[in-house]
C-alpha positions as CSV (number, residue, x, y, z in Angstrom):
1,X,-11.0,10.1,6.7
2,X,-10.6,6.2,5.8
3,X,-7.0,6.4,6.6
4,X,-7.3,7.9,10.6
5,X,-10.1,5.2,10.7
6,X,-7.8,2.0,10.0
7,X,-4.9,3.7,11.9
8,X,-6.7,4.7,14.5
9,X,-7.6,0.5,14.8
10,X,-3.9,-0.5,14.2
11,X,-3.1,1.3,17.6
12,X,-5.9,0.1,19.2
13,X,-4.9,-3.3,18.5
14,X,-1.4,-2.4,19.1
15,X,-0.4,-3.1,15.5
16,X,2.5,-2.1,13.5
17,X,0.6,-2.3,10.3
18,X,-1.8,-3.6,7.8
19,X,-1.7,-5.0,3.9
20,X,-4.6,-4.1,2.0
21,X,-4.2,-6.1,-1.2
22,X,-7.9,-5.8,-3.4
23,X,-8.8,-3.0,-5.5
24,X,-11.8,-1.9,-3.6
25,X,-10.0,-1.8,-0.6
26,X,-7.3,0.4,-2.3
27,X,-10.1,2.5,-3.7
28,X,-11.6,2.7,0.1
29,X,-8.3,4.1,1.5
30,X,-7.0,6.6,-1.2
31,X,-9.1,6.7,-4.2
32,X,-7.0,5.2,-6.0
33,X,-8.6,3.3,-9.3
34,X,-7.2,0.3,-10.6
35,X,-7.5,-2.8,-12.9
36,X,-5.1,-4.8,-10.6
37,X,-7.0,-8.0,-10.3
38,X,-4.9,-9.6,-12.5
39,X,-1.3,-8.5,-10.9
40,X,0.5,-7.6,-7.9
41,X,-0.3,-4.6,-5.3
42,X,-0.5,-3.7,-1.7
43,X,-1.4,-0.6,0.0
44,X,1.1,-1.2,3.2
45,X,-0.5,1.3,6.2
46,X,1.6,1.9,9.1
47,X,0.7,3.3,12.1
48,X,1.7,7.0,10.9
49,X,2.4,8.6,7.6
50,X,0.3,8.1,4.0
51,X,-0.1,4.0,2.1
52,X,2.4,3.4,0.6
53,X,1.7,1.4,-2.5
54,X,3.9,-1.8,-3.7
55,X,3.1,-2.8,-7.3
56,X,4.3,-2.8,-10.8
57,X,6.5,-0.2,-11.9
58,X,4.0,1.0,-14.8
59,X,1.4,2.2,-12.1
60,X,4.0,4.5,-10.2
61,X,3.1,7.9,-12.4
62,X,-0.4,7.2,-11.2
63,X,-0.4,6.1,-8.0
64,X,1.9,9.1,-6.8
65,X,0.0,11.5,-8.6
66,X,-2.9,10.5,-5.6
67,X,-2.4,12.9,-3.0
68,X,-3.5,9.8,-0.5
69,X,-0.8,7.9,-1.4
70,X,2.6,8.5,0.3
71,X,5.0,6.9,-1.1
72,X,5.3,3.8,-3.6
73,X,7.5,0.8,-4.3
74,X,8.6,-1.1,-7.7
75,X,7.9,-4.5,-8.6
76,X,9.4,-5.5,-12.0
77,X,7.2,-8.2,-13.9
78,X,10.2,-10.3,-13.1
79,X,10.6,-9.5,-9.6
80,X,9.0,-11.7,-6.7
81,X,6.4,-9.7,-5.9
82,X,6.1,-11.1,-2.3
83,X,9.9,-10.5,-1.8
84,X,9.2,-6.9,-2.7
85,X,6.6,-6.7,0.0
86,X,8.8,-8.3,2.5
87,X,11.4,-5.8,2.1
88,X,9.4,-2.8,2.3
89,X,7.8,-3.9,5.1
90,X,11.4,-5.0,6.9
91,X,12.5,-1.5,6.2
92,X,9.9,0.3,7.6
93,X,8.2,-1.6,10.6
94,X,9.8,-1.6,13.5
């Protein structure tokens, strides 16, 4: 599928990963449907393993009830969003 086509170019390029941050690229990778243009969110694809989505708390039900979508991380509406990304990527690139 969509997600052994980008991580299949990450080790190509001998990346450790990739941000996808618009909805149609979210949509691409997992299916997942979303009004996000206005807020926050990032589909963070590392070499192995399912996206793991980064955006407001609210979407979490949804976004993990999308098989494609491995694992997902908070942002409060009073959180730094960027911040947020930062640390979820610290904790998982190496």
């Amino acid at each position: 599928g969509n997600l052994a086509l980008l991580q299949a170019d990450l080790a190509d390029k001998g990346l450790g990963g990739i941000c996808l941050f618009d909805p149609e690229s979210l949509y691409w990778l997992t299916g997942y449907r979303s009004i996000g243009y206005f807020t926050f969110q990032c589909a963070l694809v590392l070499p192995e393993g399912g996206p793991i989505l980064v955006s407001r708390r609210v979407n979490r039900a949804v976004a993990l009830g999308n098989e494609n979508i491995a694992d997902f991380v908070a942002i409060e509406d009073t959180d730094d969003a960027v911040a947020i990304l930062a640390q979820a990527i610290e904790t998982r690139v190496s």
